[in-house]
C-alpha positions in Angstrom: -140.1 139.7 81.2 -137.4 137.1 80.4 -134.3 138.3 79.3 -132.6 136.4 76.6 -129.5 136.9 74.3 -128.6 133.5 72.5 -125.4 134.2 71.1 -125.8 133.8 66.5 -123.9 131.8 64.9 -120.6 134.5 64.0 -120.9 135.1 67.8 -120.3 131.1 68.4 -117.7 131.2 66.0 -116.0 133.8 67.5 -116.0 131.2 70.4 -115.0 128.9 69.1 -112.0 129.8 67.7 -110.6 131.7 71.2 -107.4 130.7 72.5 -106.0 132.2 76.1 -103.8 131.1 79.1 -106.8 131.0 80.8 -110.1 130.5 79.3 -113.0 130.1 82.1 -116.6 129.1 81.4 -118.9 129.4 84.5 -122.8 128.0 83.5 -125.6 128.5 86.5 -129.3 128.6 87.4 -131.1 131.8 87.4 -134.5 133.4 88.0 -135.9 135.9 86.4 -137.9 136.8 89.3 -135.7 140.1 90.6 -136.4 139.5 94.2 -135.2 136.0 94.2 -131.9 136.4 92.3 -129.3 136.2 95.4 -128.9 132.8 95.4 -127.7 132.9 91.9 -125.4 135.6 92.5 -124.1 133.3 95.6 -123.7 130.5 93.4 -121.5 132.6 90.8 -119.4 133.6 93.7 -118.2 130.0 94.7 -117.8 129.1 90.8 -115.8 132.0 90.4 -113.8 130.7 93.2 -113.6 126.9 91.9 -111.9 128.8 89.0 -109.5 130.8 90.3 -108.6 128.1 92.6 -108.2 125.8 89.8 -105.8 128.6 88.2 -103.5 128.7 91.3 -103.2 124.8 91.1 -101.7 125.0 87.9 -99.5 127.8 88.9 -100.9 130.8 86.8 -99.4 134.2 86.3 -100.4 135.8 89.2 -101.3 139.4 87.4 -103.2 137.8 85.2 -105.3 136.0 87.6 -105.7 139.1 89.3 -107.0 141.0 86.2 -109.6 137.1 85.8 -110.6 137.7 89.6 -111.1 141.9 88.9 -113.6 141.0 85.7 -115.5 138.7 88.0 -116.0 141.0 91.1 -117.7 143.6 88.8 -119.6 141.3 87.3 -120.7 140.2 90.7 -121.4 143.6 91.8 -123.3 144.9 89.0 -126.8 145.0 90.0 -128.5 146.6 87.1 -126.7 143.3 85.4 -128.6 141.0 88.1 -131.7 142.1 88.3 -132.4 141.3 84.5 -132.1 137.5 84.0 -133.6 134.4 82.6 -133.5 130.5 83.6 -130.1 129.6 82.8 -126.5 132.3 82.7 -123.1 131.3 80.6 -120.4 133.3 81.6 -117.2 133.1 79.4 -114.2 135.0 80.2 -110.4 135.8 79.9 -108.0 138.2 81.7 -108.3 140.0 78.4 -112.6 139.7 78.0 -115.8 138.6 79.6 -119.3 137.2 77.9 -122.3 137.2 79.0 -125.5 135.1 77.8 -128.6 134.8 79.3 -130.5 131.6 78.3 -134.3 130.8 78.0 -133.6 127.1 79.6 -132.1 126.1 82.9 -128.4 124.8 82.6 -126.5 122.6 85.1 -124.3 124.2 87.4 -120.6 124.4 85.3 -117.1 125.4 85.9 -114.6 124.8 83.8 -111.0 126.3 83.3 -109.1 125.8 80.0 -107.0 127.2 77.0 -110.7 127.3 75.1 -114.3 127.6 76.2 -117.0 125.2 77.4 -119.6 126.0 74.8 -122.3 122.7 74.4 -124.4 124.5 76.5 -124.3 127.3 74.8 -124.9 124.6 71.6 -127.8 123.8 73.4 -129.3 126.7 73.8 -129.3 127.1 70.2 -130.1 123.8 68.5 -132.9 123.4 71.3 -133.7 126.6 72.8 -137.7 125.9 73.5 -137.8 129.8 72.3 -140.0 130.6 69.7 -142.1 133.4 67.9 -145.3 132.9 67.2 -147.3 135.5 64.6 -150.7 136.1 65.5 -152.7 136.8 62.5 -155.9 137.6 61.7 -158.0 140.2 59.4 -159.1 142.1 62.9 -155.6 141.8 64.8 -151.9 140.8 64.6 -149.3 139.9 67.3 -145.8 138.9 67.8 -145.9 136.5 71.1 -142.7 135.3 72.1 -142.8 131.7 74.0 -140.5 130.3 77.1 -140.0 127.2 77.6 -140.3 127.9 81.3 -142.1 131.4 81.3 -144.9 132.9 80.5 -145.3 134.3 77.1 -145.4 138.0 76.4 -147.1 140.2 73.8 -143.7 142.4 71.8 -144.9 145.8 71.2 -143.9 146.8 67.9 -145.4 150.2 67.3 -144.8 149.1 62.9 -146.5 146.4 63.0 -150.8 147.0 61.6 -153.4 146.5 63.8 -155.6 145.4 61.3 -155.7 144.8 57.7 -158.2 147.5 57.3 -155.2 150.1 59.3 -152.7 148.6 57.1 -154.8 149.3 54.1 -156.9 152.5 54.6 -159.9 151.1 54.3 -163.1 151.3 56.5 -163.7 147.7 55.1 -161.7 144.9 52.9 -165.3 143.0 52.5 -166.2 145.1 49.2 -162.7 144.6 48.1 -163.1 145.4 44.2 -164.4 149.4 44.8 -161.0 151.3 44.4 -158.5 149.1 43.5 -158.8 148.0 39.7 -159.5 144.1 40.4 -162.6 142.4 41.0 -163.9 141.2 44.2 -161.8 137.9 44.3 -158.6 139.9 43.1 -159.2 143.1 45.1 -159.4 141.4 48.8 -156.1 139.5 47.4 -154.6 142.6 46.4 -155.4 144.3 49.7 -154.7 141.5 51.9 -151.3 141.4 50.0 -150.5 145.2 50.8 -151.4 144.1 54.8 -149.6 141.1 55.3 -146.2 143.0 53.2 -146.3 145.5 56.0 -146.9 142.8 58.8 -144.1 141.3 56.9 -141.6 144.8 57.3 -142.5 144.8 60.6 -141.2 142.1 61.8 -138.0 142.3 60.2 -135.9 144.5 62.7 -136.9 141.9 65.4 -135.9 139.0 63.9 -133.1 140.3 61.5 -129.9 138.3 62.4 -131.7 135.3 64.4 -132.7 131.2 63.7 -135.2 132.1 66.1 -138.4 129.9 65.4 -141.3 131.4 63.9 -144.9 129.6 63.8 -147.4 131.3 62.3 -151.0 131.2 64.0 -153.6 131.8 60.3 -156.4 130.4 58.7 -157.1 130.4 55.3 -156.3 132.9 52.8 -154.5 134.3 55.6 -151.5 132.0 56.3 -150.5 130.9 52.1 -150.6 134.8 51.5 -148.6 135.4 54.4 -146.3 132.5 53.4 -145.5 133.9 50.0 -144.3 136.9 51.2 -142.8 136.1 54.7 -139.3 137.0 54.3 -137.8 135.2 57.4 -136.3 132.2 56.9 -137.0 130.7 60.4 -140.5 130.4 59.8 -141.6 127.0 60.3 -143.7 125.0 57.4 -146.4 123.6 60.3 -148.3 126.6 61.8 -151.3 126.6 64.1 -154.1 126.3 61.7 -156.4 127.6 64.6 -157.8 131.2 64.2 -156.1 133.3 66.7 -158.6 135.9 67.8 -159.8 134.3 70.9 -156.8 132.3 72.3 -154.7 134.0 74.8 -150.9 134.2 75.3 -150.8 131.0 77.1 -152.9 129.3 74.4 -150.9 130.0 71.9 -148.1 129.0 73.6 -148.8 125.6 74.5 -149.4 125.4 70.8 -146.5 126.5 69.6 -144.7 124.0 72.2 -146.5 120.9 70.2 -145.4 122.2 66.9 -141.7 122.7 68.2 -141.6 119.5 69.5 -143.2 118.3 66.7 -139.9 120.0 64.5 -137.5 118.7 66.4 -138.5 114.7 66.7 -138.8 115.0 63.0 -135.1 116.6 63.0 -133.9 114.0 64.6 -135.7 110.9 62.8 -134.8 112.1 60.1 -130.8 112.3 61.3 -131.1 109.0 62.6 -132.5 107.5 59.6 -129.7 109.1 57.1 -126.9 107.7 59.9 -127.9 103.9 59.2 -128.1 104.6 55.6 -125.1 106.4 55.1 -123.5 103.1 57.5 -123.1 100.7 54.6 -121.0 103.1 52.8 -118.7 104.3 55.9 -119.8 107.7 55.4 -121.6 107.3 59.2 -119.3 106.8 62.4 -120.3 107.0 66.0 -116.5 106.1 67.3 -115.4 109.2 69.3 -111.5 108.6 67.9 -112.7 108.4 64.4 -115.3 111.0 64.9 -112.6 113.7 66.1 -110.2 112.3 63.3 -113.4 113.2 60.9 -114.1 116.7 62.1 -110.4 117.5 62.3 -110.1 117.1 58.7 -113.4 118.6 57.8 -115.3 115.7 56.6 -118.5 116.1 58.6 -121.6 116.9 57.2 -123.7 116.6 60.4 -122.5 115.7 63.8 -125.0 114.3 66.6 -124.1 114.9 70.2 -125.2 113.9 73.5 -125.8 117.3 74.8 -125.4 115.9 78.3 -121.9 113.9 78.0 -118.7 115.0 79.4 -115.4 113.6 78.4 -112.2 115.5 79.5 -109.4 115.3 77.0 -107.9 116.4 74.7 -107.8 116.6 70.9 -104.4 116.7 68.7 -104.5 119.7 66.7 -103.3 118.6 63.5 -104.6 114.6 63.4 -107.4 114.4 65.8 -106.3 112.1 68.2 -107.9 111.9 71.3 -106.0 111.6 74.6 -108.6 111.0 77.9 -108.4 112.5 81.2 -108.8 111.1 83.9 -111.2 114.6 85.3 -111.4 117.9 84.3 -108.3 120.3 85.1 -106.5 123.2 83.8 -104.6 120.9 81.1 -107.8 119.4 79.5 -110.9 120.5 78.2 -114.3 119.0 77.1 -113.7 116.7 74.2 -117.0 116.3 72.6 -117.1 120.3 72.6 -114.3 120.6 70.9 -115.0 118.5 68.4 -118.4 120.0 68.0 -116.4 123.3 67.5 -114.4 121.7 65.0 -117.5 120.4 62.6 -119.0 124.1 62.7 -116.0 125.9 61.8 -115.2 123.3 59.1 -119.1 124.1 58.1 -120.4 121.5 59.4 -124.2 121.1 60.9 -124.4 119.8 64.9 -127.6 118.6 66.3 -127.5 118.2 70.3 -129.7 115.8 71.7 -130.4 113.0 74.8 -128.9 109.5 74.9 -132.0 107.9 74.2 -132.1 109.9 70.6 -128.3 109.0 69.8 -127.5 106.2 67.2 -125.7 103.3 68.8 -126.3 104.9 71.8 -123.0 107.0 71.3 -121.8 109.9 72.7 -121.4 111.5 69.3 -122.6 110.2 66.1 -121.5 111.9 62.8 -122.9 112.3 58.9 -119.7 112.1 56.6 -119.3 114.3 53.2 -116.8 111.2 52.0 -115.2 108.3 53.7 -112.0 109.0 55.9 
């Protein structure tokens, strides 16, 4: 089983807006595979060491770094902690806290030391996580399979959920719909197929309650538009897998789901790209990173583009958004483009992470204006 915990969005927030003497954001490799996992506890040793080294350098309080180091050594020690992980590990901590978050996608191997956290990863994670639910569904059976982008995919066990519309409805048969309910034939399998898929429907809800966790749905006709009008999650995604579901396997229906994921994403992005050049004309699109951070300092983005692999050590003025470079990463700077990701989400602001290729002008950040600034 993989073990994820994408952090919501009041959890990224919450990150967002931390400020310590020391803030300390450690990304790494893992394995889910118990038996294989020392190398990634090895690896969080030396990063753990990179840090604190990084915090004698720039002459930190001493019993503070000692309360960092103490956090750290737990965390290295816990094996209950080890032995359940996924493909990727953020670790984000202070002398006064530590987070963990285990990701469904590898991340490159991170250390970085600041007054605030690395979190574009984490961004990531979340804008393009490769993690998805996809609902079975069928008169004879219903499941909840969730997909990996680099594990198999696993039946949930959900002792709510129906296993068939005839358990959801009482009924040794929905084929002679009309006997019993008040409706003719037409109206009565409607009717019952309605009370099945409402309870499919409350099912599913303490799972996904809280989440932006993809949903696909897996129907055919009447099925799926029935579902559709009363699924009450709003993750679920408008293209399904039109394919009846009873025969394919976990694995089928998760290279399914993969197409239609990647089929939501491209179209995320086209359509992005497409309001970035027409939004150009009328300086309400910018892809400079000065007058991007100047934009999302003062609240004016709309929708922010990043590349989700650039890394530009800096800083960011507070109050006017200036950006002053560094020459590498160090205690007295932090990762630019993350901050001013941070900034366009707090100020409301949507951010879609994706590769260079994908960026307009080829930028390292490209942002959607509200107005002109």
């Amino acid at each position: 089983m993989l073990y994820v915990d994408i952090p919501t969005n009041p959890e990224i927030r919450a990150l967002i807006e931390t400020r310590a003497d020391a803030c300390v954001s450690i990304y790494l490799p893992t394995t889910p595979e118990t038996q294989n996992v020392t190398l990634s506890r090895i690896s969080f040793g030396n990063l753990t060491r990179t840090a604190l080294e990084q915090l004698d350098a720039a002459g930190f309080d001493k019993r503070r770094r000692a309360v960092l180091e103490e956090h750290f050594l737990a965390l290295d020690e816990d094996n209950d902690f080890w032995r359940l992980q996924a493909n990727g590990l953020a670790v984000l901590a202070t002398p006064d806290s530590l987070r963990t978050f285990r990701l469904a996608t590898e991340v490159t191997k991170t250390v970085e030391v600041s007054d605030r956290f690395r979190l574009k990863p984490l961004m990531r994670a979340m804008a393009f996580p490769q993690h998805a639910f996809v609902l079975a569904l069928s008169e004879n059976d219903v499941r909840l399979v969730e997909v990996f982008a680099d594990h198999p995919a696993t039946t949930l066990n959900l002792p709510a959920l129906p296993d068939s519309a005839t358990d959801a409805t009482g009924r040794a048969s929905i084929n002679n719909p009309g006997m019993g309910t008040g409706h003719g034939n037409a109206q009565g399998q409607k009717w019952l197929l309605l009370k099945y898929l409402r309870k499919v429907d409350a099912a599913l809800r303490p799972v996904l309650a809280g989440r932006e966790t993809p949903l696909i749905l897996a129907a055919t006709e009447p099925l799926g538009p029935i579902f559709r009008a009363v699924n009450s999650y709003p993750g679920l995604l408008a293209e399904g897998i039109s394919a009846s579901p009873d025969r394919m396997s976990e694995s089928a229906l998760a290279s399914a789901a993969r197409l239609v994921l990647d089929g939501h994403y491209a179209a995320r992005i086209e359509t992005a790209t497409a309001l970035f050049h027409e939004r150009a004309g009328s300086h309400r699109a910018i892809s400079d990173l000065q007058a991007v951070a100047r934009a999302a300092t003062f609240g004016a983005v709309e929708l922010l583009l990043v590349d989700i692999d650039e890394v530009v050590p800096g800083t960011v003025g507070e109050t006017d958004g200036t950006v002053a470079l560094a020459t590498k990463p160090g205690a007295a700077s932090y990762g630019v483009i993350d901050e001013i990701t941070g900034r366009a989400i707090l100020a409301g602001g949507k951010v879609l992470a994706v590769r260079r290729e994908d960026m307009p002008d080829g930028a390292a950040v490209a942002a959607i204006l509200r107005y002109p600034v």
